[in-house]
N, C-alpha and C positions, 0 to 999 in steps of 0.2 A: 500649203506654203512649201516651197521650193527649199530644198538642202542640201548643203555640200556633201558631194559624194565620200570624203577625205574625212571631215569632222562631223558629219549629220547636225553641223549649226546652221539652223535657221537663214537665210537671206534675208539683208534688209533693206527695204525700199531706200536706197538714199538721191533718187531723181537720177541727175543726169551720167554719176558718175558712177562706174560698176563696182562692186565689190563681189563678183562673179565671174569667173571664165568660164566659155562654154567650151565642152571638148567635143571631140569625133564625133560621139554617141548621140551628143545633144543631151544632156548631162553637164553640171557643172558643178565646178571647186571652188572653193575662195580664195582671195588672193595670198592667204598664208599658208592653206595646201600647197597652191599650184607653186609658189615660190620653194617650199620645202622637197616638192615633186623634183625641180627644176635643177635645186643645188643638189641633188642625188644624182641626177642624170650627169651632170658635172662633174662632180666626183669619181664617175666611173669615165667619165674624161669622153662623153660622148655629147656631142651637139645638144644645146637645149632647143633647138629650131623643130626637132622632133615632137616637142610638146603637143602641138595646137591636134596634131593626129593620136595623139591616144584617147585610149576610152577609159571608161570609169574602173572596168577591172584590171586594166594597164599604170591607171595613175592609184590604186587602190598597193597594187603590188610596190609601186616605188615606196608610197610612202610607210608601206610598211616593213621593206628591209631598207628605208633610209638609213637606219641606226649604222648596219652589217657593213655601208658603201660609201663608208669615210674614208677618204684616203687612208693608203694602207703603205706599211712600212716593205721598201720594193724589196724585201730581200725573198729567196727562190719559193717560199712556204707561202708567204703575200701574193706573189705574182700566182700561185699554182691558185687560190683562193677567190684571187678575183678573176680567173678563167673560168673559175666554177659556177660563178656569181653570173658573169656574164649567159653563161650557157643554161641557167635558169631563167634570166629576161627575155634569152629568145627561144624559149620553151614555152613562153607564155605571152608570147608574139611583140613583146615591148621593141627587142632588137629585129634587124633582117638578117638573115643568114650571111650576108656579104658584112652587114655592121659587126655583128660576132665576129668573122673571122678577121675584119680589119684590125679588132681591137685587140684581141687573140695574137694576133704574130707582133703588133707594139710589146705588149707583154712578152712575150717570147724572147724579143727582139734585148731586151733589156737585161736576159740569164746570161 
């Protein structure tokens, strides 16, 4: 039986309608991973369109510093924290080097 990469729960047959996304990998989440994945990605203020192309250890990594990628209070220590945050997502290929640094000089842009 088939399980969420995010929670390791079970899938359940419920016919037509999914309670499954499949990702990159061919791999899939539930839909309260994948939403949990999604409100992180948003939080560090970057496109949820990104989604449908991560893989399992892409959406494994959000949701495990989802907690870390709550909006942050912008002042100079925040802004340096979530440059940091970022340049570990694209360490671990979640961001592209061009999305890092777009998001990198917004923060910047903000000191």
């Amino acid at each position: 039986m088939e399980k969420c990469i995010g929670c390791l729960a079970p899938f359940q047959n419920t016919g037509f309608f999914s309670t499954k996304e499949e990702l990159a990998d061919h791999t899939y989440v539930c839909n309260s991973c994948g939403e949990q994945a999604r409100k992180a990605l948003a939080n560090m203020y970057i496109s949820t369109t990104i989604f449908s192309s991560c893989t399992a250890f892409q959406v494994r990594e959000l949701l495990r510093n989802s907690d870390e990628t709550k909006p942050q209070e912008q002042s100079a220590s925040g802004i340096l924290d979530m440059i940091e945050r970022f340049g570990k997502l694209k360490e671990s290929g979640i961001l592209t080097h061009e999305e890092f640094t777009e998001q990198k000089q917004k923060l910047l842009d903000k000191l």
